[in-house]
C-alpha positions in Angstrom: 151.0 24.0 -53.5 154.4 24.9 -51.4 152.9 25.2 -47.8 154.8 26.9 -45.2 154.8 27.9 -41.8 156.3 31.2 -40.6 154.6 34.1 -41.9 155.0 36.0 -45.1 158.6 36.0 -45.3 158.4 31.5 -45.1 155.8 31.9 -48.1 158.1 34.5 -50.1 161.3 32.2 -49.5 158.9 29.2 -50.4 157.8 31.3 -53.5 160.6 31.3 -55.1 161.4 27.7 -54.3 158.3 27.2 -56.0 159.1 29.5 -59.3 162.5 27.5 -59.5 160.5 24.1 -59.4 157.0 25.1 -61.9 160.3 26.0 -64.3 161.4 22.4 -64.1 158.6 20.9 -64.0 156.4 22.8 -66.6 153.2 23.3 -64.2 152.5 26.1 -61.5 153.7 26.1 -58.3 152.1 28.4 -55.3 153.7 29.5 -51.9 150.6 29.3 -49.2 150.7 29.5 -45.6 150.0 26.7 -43.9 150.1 28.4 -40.2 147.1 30.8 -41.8 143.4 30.1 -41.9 142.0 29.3 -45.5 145.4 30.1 -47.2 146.0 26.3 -48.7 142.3 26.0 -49.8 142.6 29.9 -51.3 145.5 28.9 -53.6 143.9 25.9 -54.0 141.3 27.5 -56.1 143.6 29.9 -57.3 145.3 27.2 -59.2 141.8 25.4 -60.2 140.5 29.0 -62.0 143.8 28.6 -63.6 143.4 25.3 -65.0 144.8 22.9 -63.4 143.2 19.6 -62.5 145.7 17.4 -60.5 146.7 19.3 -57.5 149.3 18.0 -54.4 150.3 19.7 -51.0 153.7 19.7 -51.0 154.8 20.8 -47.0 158.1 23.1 -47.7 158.9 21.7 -43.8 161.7 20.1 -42.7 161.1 19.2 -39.1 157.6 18.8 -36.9 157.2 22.5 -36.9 153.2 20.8 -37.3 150.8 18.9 -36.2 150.2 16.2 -39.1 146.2 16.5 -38.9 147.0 20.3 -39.7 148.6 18.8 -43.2 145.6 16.3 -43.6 143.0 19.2 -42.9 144.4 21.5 -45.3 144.4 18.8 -48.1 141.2 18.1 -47.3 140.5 22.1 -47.6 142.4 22.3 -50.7 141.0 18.9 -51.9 143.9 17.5 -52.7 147.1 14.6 -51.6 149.6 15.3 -49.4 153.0 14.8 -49.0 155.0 14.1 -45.5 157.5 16.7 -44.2 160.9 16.1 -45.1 162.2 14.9 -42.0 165.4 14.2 -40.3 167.1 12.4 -43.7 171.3 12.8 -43.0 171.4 14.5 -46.4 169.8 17.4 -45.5 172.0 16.9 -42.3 174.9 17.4 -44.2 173.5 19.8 -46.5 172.9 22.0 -43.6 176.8 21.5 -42.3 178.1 22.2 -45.7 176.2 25.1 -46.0 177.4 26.7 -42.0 180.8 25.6 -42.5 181.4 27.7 -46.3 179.5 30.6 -44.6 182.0 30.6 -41.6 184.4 30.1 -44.2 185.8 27.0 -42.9 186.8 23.6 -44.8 185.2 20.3 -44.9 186.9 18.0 -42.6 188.6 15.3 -45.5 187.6 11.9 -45.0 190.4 9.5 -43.0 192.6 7.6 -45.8 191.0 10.2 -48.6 193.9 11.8 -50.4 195.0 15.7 -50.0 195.0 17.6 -53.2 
């Protein structure tokens, strides 16, 4: 389960995060609010009716956009594990630079010493 906060557009942008991922991993993956009353534990049985057995909360967060006892209730809900939120790694730092930088169309600053080509 992909929970996300931020209303149905989050869930949608998480859904298809989640249809990219049950592809490479070969089991379903569901988009549920986490900022919405019953949402995680709904999906959760959602997935159960479907077959599945092992489930995991996966929080499709980056930051402390939530409390973590809101993550730890839902599981519960949901009866399932939880993940942590991604958190401030530099990768997705960088990820994020890279990604404003080639949308304001301008280059990567190149490394001091690193060769022009």
């Amino acid at each position: 389960i992909l929970a996300s906060v931020g209303g149905d557009e989050a869930v949608q942008a998480a859904g298809i995060t989640g249809m990219l991922l049950a592809a490479r991993l070969a089991v379903p993956v569901i988009a549920a609010a986490l900022d919405e009353e019953g949402s995680i534990a709904s999906v959760a049985e959602q997935l159960r009716s479907s077959g599945s057995q092992q489930l995991a909360l996966a929080p499709y967060l980056i930051g402390p956009e939530i409390e973590a006892s809101v993550l730890e209730e839902a599981a519960k809900e949901a009866g399932c594990s939880t993940a942590e939120p991604l958190g401030p790694y530099p990768a997705i730092g960088k990820l994020a630079l890279a990604k404003y930088t080639t949308a304001l169309g301008i280059s990567p600053q190149q490394a001091q010493g690193a060769p022009v080509r």
